[in-house]
C-alpha positions as CSV (number, residue, x, y, z in Angstrom):
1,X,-14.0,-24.2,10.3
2,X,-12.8,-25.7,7.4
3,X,-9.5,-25.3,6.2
4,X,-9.3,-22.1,3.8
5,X,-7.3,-23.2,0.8
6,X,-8.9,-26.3,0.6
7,X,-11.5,-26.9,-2.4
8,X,-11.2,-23.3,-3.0
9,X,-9.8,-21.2,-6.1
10,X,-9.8,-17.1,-6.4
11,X,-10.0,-14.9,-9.5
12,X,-8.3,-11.7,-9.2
13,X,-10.2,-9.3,-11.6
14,X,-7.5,-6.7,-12.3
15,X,-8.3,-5.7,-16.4
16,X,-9.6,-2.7,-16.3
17,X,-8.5,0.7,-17.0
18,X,-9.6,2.8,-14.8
19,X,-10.9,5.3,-17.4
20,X,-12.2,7.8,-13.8
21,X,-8.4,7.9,-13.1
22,X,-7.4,9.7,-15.9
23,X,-4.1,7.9,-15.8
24,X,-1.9,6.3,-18.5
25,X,-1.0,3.8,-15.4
26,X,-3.0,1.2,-14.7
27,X,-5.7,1.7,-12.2
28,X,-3.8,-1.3,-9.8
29,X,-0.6,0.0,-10.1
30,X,-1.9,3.2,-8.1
31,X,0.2,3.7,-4.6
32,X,-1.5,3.6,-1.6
33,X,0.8,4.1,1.2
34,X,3.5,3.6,-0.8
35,X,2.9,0.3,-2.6
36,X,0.5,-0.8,-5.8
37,X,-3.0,-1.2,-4.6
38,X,-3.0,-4.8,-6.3
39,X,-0.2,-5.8,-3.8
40,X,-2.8,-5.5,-0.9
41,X,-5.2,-8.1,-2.0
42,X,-2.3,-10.5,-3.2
43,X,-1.5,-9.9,0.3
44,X,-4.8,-11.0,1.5
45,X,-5.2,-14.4,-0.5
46,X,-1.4,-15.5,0.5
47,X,-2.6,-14.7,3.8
48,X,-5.7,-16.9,2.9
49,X,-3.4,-19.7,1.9
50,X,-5.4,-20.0,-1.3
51,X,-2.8,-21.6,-3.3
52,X,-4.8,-21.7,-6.3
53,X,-5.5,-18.6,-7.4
54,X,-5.5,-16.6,-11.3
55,X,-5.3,-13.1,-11.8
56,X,-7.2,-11.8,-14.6
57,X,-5.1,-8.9,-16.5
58,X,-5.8,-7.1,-19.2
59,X,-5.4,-3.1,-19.7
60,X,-1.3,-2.1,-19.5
61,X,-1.2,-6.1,-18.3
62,X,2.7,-5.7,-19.2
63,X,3.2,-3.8,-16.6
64,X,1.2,-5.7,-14.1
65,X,2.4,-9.1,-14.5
66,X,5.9,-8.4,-12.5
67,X,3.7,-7.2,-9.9
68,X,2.6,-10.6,-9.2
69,X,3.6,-13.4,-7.0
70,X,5.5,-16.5,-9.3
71,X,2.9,-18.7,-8.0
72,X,-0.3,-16.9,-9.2
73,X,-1.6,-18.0,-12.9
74,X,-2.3,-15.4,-14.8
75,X,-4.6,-14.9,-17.8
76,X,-4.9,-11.9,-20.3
77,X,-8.8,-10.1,-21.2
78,X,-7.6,-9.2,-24.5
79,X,-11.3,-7.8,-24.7
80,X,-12.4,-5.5,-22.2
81,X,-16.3,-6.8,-22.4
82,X,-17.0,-7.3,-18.5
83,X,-17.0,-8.7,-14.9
84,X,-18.6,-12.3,-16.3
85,X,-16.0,-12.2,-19.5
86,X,-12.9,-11.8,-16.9
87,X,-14.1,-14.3,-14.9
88,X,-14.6,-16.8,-17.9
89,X,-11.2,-15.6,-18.7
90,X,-10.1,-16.8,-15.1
91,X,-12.1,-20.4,-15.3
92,X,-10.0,-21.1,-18.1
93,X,-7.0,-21.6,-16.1
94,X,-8.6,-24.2,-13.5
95,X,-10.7,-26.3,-15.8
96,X,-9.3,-28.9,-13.4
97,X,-10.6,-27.6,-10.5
98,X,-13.6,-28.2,-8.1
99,X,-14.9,-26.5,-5.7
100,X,-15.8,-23.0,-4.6
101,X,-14.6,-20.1,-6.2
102,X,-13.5,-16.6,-4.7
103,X,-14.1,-13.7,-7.1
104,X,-12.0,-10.7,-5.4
105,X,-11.4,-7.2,-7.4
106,X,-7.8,-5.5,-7.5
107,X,-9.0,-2.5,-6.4
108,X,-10.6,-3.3,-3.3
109,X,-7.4,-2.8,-1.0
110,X,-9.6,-2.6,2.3
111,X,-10.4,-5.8,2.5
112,X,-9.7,-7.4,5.6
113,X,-8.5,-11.4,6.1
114,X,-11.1,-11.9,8.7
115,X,-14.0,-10.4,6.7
116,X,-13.4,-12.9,3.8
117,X,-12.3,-15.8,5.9
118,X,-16.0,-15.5,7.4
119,X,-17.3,-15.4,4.0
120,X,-15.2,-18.7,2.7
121,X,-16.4,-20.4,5.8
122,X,-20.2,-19.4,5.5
123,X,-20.2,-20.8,1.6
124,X,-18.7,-24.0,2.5
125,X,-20.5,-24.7,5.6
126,X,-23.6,-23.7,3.8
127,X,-23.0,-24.9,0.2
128,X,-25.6,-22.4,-1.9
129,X,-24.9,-21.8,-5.1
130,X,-23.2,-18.1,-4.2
131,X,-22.4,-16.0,-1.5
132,X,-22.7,-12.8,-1.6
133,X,-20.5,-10.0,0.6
134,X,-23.2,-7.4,1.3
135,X,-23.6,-4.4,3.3
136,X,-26.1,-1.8,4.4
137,X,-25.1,1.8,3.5
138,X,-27.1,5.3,4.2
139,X,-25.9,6.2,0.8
140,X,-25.9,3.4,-1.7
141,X,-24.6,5.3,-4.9
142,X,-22.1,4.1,-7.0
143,X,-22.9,0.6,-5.5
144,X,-25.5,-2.3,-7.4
145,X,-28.6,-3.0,-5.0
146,X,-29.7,-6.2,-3.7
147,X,-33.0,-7.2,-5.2
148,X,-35.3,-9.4,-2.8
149,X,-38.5,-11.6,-3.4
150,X,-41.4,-11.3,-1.0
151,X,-40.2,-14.1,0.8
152,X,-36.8,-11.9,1.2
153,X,-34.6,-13.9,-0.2
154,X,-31.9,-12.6,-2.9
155,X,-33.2,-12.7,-6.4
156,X,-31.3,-10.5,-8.6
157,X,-28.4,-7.6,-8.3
158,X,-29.4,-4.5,-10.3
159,X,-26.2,-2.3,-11.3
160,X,-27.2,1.5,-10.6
161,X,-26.9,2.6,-14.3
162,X,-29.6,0.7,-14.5
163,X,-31.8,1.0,-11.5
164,X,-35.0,2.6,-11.7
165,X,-36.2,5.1,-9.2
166,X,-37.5,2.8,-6.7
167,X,-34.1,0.3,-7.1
168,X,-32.0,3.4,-6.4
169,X,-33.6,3.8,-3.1
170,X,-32.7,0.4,-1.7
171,X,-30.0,0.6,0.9
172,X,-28.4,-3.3,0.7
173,X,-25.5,-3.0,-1.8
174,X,-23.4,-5.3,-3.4
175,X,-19.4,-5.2,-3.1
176,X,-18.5,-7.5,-5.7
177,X,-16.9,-9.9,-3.6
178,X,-18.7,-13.8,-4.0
179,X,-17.7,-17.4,-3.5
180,X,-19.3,-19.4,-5.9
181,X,-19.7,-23.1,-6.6
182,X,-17.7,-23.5,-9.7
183,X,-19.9,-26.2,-11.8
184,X,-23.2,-23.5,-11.0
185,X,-20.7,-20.6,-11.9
186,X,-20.1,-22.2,-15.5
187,X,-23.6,-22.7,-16.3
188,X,-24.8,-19.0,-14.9
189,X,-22.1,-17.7,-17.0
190,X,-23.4,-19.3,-20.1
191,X,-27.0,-17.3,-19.9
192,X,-25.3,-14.0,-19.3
193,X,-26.1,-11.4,-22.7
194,X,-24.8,-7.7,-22.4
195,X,-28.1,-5.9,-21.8
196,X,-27.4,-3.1,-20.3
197,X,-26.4,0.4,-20.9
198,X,-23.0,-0.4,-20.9
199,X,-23.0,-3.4,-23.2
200,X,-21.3,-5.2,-21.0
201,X,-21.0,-8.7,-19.7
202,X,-22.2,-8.1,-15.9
203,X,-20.9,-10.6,-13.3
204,X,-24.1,-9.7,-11.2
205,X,-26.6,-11.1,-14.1
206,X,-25.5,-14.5,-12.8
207,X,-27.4,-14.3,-9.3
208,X,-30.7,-13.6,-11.1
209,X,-30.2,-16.5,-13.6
210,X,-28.8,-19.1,-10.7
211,X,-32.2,-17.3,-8.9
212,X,-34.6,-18.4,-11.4
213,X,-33.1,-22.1,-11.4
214,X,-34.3,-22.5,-8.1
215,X,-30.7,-22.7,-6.8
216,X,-29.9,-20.8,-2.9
217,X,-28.8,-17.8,-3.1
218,X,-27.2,-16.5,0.5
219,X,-25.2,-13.7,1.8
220,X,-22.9,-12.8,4.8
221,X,-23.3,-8.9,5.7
222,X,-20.1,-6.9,5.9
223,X,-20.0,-4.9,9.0
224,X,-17.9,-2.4,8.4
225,X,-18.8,-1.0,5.2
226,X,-15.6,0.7,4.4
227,X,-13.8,-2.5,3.3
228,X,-16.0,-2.3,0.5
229,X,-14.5,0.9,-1.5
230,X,-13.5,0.6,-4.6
231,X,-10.8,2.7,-5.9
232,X,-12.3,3.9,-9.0
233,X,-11.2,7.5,-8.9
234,X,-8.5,9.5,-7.3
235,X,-11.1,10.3,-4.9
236,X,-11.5,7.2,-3.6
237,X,-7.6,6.6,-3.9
238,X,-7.3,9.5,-1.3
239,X,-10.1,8.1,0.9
240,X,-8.0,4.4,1.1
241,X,-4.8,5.9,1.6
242,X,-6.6,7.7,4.3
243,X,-8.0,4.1,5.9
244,X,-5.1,2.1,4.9
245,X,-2.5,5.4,6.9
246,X,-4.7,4.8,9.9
247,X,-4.7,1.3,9.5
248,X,-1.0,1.5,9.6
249,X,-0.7,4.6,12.3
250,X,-2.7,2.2,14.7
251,X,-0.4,-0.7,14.4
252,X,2.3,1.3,15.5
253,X,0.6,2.8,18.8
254,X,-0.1,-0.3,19.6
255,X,3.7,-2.0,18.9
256,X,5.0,0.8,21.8
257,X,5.3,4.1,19.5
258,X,4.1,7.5,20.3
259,X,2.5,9.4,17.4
260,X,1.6,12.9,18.3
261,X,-0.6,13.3,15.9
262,X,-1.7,10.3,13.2
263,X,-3.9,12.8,11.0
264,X,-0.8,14.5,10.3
265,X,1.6,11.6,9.8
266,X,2.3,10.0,7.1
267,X,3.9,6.4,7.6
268,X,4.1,4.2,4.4
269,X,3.8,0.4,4.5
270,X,6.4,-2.3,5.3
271,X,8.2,1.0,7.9
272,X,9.9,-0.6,11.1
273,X,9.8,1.8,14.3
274,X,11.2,0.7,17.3
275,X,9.5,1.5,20.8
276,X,9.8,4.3,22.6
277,X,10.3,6.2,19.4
278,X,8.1,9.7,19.0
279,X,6.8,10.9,15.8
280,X,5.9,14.1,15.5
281,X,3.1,15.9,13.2
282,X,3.8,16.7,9.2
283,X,6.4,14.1,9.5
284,X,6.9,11.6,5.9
285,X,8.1,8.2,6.3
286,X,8.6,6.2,3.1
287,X,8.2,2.5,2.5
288,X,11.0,0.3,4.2
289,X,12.4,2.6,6.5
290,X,14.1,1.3,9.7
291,X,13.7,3.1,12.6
292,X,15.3,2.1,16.3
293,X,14.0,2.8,19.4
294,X,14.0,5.9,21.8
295,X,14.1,8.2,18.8
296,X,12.4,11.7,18.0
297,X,11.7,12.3,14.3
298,X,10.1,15.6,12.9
299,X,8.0,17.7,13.4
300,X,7.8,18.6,9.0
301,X,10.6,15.5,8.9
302,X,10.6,13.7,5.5
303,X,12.5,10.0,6.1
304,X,12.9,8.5,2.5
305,X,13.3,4.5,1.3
306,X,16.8,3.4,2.1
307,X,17.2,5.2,5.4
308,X,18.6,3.0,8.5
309,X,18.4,5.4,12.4
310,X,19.7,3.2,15.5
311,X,18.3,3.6,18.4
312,X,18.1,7.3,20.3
313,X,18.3,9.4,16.9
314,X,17.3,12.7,16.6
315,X,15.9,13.7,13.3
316,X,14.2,17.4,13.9
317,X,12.4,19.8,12.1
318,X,12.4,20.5,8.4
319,X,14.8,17.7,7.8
320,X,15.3,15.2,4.8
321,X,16.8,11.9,5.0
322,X,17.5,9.6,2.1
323,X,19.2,6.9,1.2
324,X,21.2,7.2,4.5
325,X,22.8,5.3,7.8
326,X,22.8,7.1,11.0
327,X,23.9,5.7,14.0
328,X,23.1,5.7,17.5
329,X,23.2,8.9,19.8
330,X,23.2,11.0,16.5
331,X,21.3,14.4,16.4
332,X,20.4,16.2,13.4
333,X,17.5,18.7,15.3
334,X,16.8,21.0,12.3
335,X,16.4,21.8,8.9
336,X,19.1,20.4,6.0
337,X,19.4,17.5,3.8
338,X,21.4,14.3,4.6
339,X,21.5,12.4,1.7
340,X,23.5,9.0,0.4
341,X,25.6,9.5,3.7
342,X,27.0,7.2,6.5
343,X,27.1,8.6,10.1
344,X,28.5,7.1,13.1
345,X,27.6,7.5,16.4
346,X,27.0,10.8,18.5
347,X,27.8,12.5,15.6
348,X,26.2,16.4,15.9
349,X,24.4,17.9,12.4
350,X,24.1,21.8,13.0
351,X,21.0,23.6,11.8
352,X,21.0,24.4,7.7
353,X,24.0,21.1,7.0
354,X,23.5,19.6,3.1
355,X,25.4,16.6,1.9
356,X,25.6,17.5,-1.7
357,X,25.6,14.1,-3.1
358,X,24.8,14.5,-6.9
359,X,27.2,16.3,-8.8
360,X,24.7,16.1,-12.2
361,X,25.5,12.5,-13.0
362,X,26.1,10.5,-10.2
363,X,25.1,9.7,-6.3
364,X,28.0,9.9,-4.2
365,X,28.4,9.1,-0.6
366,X,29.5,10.8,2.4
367,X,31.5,9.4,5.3
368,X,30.9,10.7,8.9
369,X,32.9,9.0,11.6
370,X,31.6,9.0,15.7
371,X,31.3,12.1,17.2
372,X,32.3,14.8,14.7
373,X,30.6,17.8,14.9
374,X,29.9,19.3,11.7
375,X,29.0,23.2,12.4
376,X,25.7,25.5,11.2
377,X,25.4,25.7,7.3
378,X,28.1,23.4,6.6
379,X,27.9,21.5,2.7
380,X,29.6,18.9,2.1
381,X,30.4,17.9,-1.6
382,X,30.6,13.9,-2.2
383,X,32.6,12.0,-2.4
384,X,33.9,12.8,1.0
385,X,35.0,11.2,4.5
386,X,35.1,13.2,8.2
387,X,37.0,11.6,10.2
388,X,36.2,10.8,14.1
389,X,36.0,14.2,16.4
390,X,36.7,15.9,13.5
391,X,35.0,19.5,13.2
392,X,33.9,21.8,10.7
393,X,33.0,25.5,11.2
394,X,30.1,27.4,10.8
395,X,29.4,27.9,6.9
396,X,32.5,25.5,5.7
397,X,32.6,24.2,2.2
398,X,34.2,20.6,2.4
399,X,34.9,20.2,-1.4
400,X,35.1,16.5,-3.5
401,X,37.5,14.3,-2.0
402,X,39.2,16.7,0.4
403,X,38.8,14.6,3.4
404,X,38.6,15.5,6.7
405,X,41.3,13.5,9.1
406,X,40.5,12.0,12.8
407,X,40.4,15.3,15.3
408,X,41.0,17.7,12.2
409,X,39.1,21.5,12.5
410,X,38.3,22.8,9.3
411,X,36.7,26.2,8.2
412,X,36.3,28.4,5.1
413,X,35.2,28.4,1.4
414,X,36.7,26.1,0.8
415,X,37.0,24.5,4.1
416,X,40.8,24.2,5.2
417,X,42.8,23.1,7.7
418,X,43.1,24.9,11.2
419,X,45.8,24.0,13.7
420,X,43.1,23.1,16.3
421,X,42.9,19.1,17.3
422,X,40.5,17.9,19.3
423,X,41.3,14.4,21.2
424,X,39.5,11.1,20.5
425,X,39.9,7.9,21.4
């Protein structure tokens, strides 16, 4: 195979609105798993090594553009007038390229590397003037249908708005994703006029008019057809976060951790779990939470971005974790919040515990040394420190910077001191 990245360019189309969202966010910015949609396809093309590659922005493009990688060009559609506009748009940052060009969409976060690896390779092994990534579907609506001569060879893409009765029957769709040769590209773009029912610039025109110059058209055939969705609603948002979460789910079986039920578990991306670990159903994990090994977290647990468990951590039902550092051999079985807190090791959380960590203006942090025991239905108002061994009774009210010293028992509303010491080393 030849080298991907080599003699190859890819336009990003990520312009459009989104109008089926009915969002004031741009349709790329949509989280799936816990990231922007667009970040999965940058993914795929750094993966790809295709170095030179444009974005196309246009609708809320303000917002987009941090979103990108420094190294990607980008390009504004100030109009919104179409696929073959946006790709025009795109051409104009590689007028000094040569070679084949990738046309990828922003929201088509399913794709997988190998799928359009195989498509790069066909292209440039073959050289026609574009390949298509097609599938075969049961149900083609929503997609455009492959037109064929009677000598079966592509001839024309026919968007469905547009498809008459017999078109809409035809069960070979089009995903939008194409490597073209660039020099054909330019001259099939120069042909395409908005007639349709949208008055819009179609990319897809450009196969029937490279057709009728008598130039190859080919296609590769995507097997599994679900790397084709588009997220054009927040129905299919909810169908790719249901992919992409088993997608995910998967990868973590297979790295050595148990998950009791992945229907019911909600991992985002860029989560680290360590082996041995067992996740339990209705449990939330948010993007880049750490996780050691041997622990048990949920069932109904909800782990939010910023939390760090060493290993053999017990995180049980009905429990919230944010922002927070817990440390080996620590158990917190059931329900409370721990929040903006640092706990040391085989420390013991009772059933109904709350750091109270925003006092209206600001997070503060709480402090638990190793092996403190902090009893049923205790809150704890940050900023606040318990020390090591230290213990707090049942229902205790540790105020604002009333600390709790090494081996110190304290009970009450609000908690104070009892002549109790436990030892510690």
């Amino acid at each position: 195979m030849k080298k991907t990245g080599k003699n190859l360019a890819a336009i990003i189309l990520a312009a459009g609105k989104g109008e089926r969202m009915k969002s004031s966010l741009p349709k790329v910015l949509h989280p799936i798993c816990g990231r922007p949609m667009l970040a999965y396809i940058l993914d795929l093309v750094e993966e790809l090594n295709i170095k030179n590659t444009v974005a196309v922005l246009g609708y809320g493009y303000e917002r987009v553009k941090p979103h990108l990688k420094p190294w990607i060009k980008v390009v504004i559609q100030r109009r919104l007038l179409g696929s073959a506009d946006a790709v025009k748009v795109g051409l104009s940052a590689l007028k000094n390229f040569s070679g084949t060009i990738l046309v990828l969409y922003a929201d088509n976060p399913l794709l997988k590397k190998e799928t359009i690896k195989k498509l790069i390779q066909y292209h440039q092994e073959n050289e026609p003037a574009v390949t298509l990534l097609t599938g075969k579907v049961k149900d083609p609506s929503g997609y455009g249908r492959i037109l064929r001569d009677a000598n079966f060879n592509i001839c024309g893409i026919i968007e469905e708005k547009d498809a008459d009765e017999f078109q809409k029957g035809i069960k070979e769709i089009n995903t939008g994703i194409a490597c073209f040769d660039k020099d054909s590209l330019i001259q099939a773009l120069k042909k395409v006029r908005p007639d349709n029912r949208k008055k819009e610039y179609y990319l897809t025109d450009t196969v029937g008019i490279l057709y009728k110059k008598g130039l190859l058209i080919d296609n590769v055939r995507l097997l599994d057809i679900k790397e084709a969705l588009g997220v054009n609603s927040r129905v299919d948002l909810a169908k790719a976060n249901r992919i992409i979460q088993t997608r995910i789910n998967e990868d973590l079986m297979k790295q050595g951790v148990t998950i009791i039920e992945p229907d019911s578990t909600f991992v985002s991306y860029g989560t680290r779990i360590g082996k041995d670990t067992i996740i339990y159903p209705f449990t939330v994990i948010e993007s880049g939470v750490k996780i050691g090994k041997r622990c048990h977290i949920g069932p109904f647990a909800h782990i939010r971005s910023g939390t760090r468990l060493k290993d053999d951590v017990v995180v049980g039902n009905f429990l919230e974790v944010s922002r927070s550092r817990i440390s080996s051999g620590t158990i917190a079985k059931h329900f409370g919040y721990i929040g903006d807190s640092e706990i040391g090791r085989f420390v013991n959380i009772g059933a109904g515990c709350v750091t109270a960590n925003f006092d209206g203006k600001t997070k503060n942090k709480t402090i638990i040394k190793d092996g403190a025991f902090i009893g049923s239905d205790t809150v704890l108002i940050a900023p606040v420190s318990i020390g090591r061994c230290a213990r707090t009774g049942a229902g205790a009210v540790v105020v604002k910077n009333q600390n709790v010293g090494d081996g110190e028992t304290v009970v009450g509303i609000p908690a104070k001191s009892i002549k109790i010491k436990t030892s510690y080393k």
